[in-house]
C-alpha positions as CSV (number, residue, x, y, z in Angstrom):
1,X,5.7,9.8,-11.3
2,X,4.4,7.3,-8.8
3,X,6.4,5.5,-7.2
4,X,6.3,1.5,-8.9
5,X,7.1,-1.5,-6.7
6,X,9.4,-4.2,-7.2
7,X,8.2,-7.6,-7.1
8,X,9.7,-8.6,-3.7
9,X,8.2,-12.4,-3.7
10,X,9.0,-15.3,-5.4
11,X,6.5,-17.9,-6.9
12,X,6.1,-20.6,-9.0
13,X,3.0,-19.1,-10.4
14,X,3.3,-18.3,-14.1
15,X,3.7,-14.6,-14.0
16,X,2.2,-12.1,-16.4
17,X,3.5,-9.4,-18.5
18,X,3.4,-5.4,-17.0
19,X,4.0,-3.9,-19.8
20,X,1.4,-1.6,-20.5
21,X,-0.4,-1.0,-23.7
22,X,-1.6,2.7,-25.6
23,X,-1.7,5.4,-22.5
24,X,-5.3,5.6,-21.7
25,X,-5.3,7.9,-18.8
26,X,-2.4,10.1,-17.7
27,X,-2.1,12.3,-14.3
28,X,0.5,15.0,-14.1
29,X,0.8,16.7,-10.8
30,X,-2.7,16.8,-10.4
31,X,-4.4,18.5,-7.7
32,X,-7.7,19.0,-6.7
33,X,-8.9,22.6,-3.7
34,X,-12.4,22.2,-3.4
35,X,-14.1,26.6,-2.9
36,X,-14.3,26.0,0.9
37,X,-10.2,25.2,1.4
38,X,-10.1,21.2,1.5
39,X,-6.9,20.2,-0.5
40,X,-8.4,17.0,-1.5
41,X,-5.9,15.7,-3.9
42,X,-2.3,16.8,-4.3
43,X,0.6,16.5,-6.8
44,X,-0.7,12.8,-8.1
45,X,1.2,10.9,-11.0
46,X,-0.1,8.0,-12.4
47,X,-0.9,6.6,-16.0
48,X,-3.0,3.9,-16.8
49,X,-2.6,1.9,-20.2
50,X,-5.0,0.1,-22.3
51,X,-6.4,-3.3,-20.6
52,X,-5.1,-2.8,-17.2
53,X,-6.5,-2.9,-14.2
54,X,-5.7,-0.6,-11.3
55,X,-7.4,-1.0,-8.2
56,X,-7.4,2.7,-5.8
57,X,-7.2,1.7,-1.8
58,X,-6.9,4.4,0.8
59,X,-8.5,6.1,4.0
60,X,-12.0,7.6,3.6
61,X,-11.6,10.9,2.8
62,X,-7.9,10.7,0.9
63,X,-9.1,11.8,-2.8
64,X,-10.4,8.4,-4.3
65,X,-13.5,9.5,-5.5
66,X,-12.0,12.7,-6.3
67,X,-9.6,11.7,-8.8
68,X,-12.7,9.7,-10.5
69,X,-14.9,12.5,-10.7
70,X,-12.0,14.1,-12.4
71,X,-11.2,11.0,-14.6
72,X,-15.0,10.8,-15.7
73,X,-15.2,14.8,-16.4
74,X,-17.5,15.7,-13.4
75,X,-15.0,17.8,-12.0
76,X,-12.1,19.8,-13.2
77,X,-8.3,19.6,-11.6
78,X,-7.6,22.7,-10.3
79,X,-3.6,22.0,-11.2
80,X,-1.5,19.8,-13.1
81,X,-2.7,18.2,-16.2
82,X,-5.2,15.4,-17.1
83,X,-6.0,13.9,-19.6
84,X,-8.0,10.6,-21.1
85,X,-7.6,8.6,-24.3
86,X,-5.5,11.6,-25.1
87,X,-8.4,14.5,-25.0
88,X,-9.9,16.5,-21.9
89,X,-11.7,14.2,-19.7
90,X,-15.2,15.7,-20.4
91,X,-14.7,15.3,-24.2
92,X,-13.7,11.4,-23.7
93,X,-17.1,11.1,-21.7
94,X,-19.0,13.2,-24.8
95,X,-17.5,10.4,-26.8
96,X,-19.1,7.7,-24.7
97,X,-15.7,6.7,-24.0
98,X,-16.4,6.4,-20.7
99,X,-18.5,4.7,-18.2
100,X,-18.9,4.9,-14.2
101,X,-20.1,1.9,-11.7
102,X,-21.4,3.1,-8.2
103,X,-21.3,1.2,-5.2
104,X,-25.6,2.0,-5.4
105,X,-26.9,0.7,-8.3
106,X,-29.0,3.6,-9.4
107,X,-32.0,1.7,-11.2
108,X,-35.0,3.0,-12.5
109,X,-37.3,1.3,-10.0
110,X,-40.2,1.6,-12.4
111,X,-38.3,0.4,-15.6
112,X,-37.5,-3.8,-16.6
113,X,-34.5,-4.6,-16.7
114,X,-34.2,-4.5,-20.4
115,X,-34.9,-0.8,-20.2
116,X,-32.7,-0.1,-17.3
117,X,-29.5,-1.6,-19.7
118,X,-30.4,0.0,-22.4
119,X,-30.9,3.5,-21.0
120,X,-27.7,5.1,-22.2
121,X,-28.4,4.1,-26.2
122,X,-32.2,5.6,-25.5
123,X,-31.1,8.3,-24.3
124,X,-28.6,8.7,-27.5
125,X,-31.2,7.7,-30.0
126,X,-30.0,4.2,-30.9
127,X,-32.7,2.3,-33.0
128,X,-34.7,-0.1,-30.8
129,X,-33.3,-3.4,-32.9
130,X,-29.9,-2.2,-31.8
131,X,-30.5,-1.2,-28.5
132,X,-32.2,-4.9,-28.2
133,X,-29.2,-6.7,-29.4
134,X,-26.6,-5.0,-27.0
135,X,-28.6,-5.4,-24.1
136,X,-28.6,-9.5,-25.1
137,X,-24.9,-9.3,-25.5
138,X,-24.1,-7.3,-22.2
139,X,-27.0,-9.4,-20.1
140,X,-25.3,-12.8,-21.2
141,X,-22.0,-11.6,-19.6
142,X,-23.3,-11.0,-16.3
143,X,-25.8,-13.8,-16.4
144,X,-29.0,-12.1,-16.6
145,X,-30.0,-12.9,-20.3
146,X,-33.7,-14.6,-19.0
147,X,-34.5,-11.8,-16.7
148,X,-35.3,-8.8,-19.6
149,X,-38.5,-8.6,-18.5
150,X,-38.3,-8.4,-14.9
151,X,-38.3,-5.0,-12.3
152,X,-35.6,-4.3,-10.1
153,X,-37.8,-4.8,-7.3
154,X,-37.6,-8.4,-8.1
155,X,-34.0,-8.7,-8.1
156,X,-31.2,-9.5,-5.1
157,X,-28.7,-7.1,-4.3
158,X,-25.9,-8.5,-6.4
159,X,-28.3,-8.9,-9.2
160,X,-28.9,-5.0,-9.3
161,X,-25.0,-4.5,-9.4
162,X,-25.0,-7.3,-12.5
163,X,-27.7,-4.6,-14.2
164,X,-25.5,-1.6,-13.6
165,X,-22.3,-3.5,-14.7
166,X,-24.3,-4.8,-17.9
167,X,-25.8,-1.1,-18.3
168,X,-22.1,0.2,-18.2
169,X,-20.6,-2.1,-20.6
170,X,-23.4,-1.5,-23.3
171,X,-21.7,1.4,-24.7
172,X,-18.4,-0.7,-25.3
173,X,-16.6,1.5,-23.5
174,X,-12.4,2.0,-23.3
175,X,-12.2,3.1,-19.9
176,X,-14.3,2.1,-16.7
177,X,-14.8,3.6,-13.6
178,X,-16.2,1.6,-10.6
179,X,-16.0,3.3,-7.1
180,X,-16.7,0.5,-4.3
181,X,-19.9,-1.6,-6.2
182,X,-19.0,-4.3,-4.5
183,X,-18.9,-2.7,-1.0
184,X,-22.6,-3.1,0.5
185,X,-22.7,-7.0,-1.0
186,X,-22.2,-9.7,1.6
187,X,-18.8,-11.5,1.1
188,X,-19.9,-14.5,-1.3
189,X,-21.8,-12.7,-3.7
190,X,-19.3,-10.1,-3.7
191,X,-16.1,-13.0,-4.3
192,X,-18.7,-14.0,-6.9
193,X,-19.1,-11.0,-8.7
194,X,-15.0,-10.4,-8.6
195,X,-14.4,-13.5,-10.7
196,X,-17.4,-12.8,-13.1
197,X,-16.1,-9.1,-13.4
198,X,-12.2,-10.4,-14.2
199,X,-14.0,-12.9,-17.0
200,X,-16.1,-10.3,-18.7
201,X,-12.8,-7.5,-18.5
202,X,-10.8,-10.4,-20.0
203,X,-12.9,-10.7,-22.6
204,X,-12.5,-7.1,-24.0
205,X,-8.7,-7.0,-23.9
206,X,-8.0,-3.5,-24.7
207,X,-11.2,-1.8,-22.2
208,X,-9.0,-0.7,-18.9
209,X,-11.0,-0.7,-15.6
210,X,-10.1,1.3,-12.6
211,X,-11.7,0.6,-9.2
212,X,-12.1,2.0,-6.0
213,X,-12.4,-0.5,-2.7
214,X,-11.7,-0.5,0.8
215,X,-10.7,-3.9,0.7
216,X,-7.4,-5.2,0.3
217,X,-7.8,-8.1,0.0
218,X,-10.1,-7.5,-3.4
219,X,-7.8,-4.8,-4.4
220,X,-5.0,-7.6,-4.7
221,X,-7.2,-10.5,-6.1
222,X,-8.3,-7.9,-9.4
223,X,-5.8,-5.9,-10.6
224,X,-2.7,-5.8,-12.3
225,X,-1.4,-2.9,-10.2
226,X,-2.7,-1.2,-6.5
227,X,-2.6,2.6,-6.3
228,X,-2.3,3.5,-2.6
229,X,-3.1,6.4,-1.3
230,X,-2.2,8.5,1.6
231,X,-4.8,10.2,3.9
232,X,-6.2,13.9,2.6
233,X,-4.8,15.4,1.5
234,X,-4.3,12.4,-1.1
235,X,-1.6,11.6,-2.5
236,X,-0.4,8.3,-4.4
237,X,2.0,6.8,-2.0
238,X,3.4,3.4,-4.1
239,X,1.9,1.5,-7.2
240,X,2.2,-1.7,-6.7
241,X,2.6,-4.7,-9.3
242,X,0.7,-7.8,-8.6
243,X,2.4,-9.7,-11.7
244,X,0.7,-13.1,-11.8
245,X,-1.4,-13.9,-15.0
246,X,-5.1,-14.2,-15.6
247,X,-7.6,-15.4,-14.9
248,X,-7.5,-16.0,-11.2
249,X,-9.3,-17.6,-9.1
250,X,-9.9,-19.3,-5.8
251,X,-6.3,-20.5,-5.5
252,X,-4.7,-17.6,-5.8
253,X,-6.9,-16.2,-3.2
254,X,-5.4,-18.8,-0.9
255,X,-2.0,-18.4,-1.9
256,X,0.9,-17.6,0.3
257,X,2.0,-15.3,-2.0
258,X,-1.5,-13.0,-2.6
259,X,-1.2,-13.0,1.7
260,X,2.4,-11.3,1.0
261,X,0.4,-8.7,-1.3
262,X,-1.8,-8.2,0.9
263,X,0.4,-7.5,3.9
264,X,2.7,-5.3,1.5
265,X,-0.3,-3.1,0.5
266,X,-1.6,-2.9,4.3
267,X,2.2,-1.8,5.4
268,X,2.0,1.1,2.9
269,X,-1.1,2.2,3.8
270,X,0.1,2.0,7.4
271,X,2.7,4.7,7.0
């Protein structure tokens, strides 16, 4: 298994319990050799228990994305063993079990917003009155609930990435996939959206989320523990616990402590 860090810091800061619930996801030596030769992952360890949250940081090109194709189904391992919510990947995603966040919101350009939500239980022949309340419940967690109507043209970036959060959460989901949607946002819409996406995980206590970034710094402001990665081909270098409670916000990002996080992560990913 992965390597899990101590806790090297002291704080004050009421800390919050690591012990992880029902193994949603579970890595066993997986690897991943694409047909041209590219060893893109390589003997990674990791399992990931109900209501965490695990943020992925690494080099481009080290196997992030790659493991989450392989979490979500879209590709198979091509050693080791995978599995989620303790079946096959593909058969957790058959299950709706799973749902995936991209850094580009993927909207129907021509559909309202309502429809865009709602696309997953169309396309599984939910009845419309169904279909209407979800998207009601999903849109008033991401603060969109008097917008139903409108087109995505209308809409700001960050407000797209609210509609593909909502649209990903409509299926109530146990495990969540999100690989960098925060990336392309400027920086206060994007601090925005990390506090609004810690209150709507917090709400669902038992839905784990894991989530690709780039950034360290939001990589040690979400999660519960950091996965870093070496460069390609990938490996999981250290897991790192970041044991202080929820929810966070805009002290902890300013906390001597979260710096010492974020210099610990940036030192592994330095070697």
């Amino acid at each position: 298994m992965a390597v899990v860090a101590t806790n090297p810091i002291d704080s004050s800061m009421e800390q919050a319990t690591s012990a992880k619930g029902e193994v949603l996801v579970s890595l066993q030596d997986v690897g991943k050799i694409y047909p041209n030769g590219t060893v893109a992952v390589q003997n990674a360890n990791l399992e990931a228990g109900e209501g965490e949250f695990l943020c992925f940081v690494g080099p481009s090109g080290c196997g992030k994305s790659t493991i989450f194709n392989m979490i979500a189904g879209l590709t198979s391992p091509t050693s080791g063993m995978l599995s989620v919510l303790q079946t096959t990947p593909k058969e957790a995603r058959k299950q709706n079990e799973i749902a995936f966040v991209f850094q580009e919101h993927t909207l129907l350009p021509w559909a309202r917003l309502i429809d865009n939500v709602t696309l997953p239980l169309t396309l599984r022949g939910v009845p419309k009155k169904q279909r209407i309340e979800e998207a009601e419940r999903v849109l008033e967690l991401v603060g969109l609930k008097d917008c139903m109507k409108v087109l995505p043209r209308q809409l700001s970036g960050g407000m797209k990435m609210r509609v593909s959060i909502a649209r990903s959460l409509i299926s109530r989901p146990k495990l969540l996939l999100m690989d960098e949607p925060f990336g392309a946002l400027d920086e206060i819409t994007r601090q925005t959206l990390q506090d609004e996406l810690l209150k709507i995980w917090q709400q669902d206590k038992k839905m784990t989320v894991l989530f690709i970034t780039h950034n360290v710094f939001e990589a040690v402001f979400l999660s519960t523990r950091v996965v870093v990665m070496t460069p390609r081909p990938g490996k999981i270098a250290e897991v790192i616990e970041i044991p202080y409670s929820f929810p966070r916000n805009e002290d902890f990002r300013t906390m001597t402590d979260f710096a010492a996080y974020v210099r610990q992560v940036s030192n592994v990913l330095k070697h």
